[in-house]
C-alpha positions in Angstrom: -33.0 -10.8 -19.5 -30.0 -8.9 -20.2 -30.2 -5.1 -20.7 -28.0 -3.8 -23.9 -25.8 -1.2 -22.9 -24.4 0.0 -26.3 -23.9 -2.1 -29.1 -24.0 -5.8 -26.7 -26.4 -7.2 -28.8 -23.9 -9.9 -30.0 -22.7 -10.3 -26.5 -25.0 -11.0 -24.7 -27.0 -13.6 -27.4 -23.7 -15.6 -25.5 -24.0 -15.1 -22.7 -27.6 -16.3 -22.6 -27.1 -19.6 -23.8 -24.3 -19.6 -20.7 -26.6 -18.4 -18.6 -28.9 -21.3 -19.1 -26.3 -23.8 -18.9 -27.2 -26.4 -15.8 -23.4 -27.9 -15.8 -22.0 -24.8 -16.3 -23.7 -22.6 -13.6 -23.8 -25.5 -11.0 -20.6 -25.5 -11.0 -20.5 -21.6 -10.6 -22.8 -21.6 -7.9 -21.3 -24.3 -6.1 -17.6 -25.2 -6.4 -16.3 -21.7 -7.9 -16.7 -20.0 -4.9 -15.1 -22.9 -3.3 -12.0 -22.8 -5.8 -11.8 -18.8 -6.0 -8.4 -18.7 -4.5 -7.0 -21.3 -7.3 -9.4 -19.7 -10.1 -8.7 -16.1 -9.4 -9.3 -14.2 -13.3 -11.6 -11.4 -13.8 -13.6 -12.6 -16.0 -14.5 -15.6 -14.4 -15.4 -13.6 -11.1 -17.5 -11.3 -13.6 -19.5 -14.3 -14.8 -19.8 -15.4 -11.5 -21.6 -12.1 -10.0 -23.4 -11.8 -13.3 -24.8 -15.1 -12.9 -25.8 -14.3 -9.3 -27.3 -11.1 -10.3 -29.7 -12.3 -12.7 -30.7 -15.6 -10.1 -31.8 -12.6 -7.8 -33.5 -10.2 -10.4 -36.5 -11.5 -9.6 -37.4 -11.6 -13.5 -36.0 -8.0 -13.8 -33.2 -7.5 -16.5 -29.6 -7.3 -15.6 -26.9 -4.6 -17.4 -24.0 -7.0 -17.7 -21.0 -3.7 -17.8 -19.0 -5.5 -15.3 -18.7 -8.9 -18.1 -18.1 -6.0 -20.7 -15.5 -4.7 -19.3 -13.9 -7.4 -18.0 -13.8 -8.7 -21.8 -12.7 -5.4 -22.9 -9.5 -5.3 -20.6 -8.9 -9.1 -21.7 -9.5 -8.9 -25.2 -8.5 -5.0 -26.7 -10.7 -5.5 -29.6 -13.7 -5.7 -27.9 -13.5 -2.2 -26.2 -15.8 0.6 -26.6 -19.5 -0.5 -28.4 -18.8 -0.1 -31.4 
C-alpha cells in the first residue's frame, strides 16, 4: 500500500488504480526504460521508481514524496498538503 504523507489521501486513491494497471505498468517495466532518453519528464520517471518501489516492498507500504513532489513542481496547485 501507499503510506499518506500529509493530506495524500486523494492522491494516492489514483495512483492505486495505476498501480494495478497490467497495460500500463508493462509498459513501465518494460519499454519505458527502453525509451527514457525520448520520454525524459519527471513525473514519468517518478512513476516509474514508484512503481518499482512498491514491486520490491515485499508487501510493505511505500511513501510516494518523490510522485508528490514531482506533481507539485508540475502543477502549483497541488503544493503543500493542504
Amino acid at each position: 500500500g501507499l503510506r499518506n504523507i500529509g493530506n495524500t489521501c486523494f492522491m494516492n486513491s489514483i495512483l492505486q488504480p495505476l498501480l494495478a494497471s497490467p497495460f500500463l505498468n508493462d509498459y513501465f517495466l518494460n519499454q519505458f526504460a527502453k525509451e527514457k532518453h525520448q520520454r525524459q519528464t519527471r513525473l514519468a520517471q517518478t512513476y516509474y521508481e514508484l512503481l518499482k518501489s512498491c514491486r520490491n516492498s515485499g508487501g510493505s507500504s511505500v511513501t510516494p514524496s518523490a510522485i508528490k513532489n514531482a506533481v507539485s513542481r508540475t502543477v502549483s496547485q497541488f503544493s503543500g498538503y493542504g
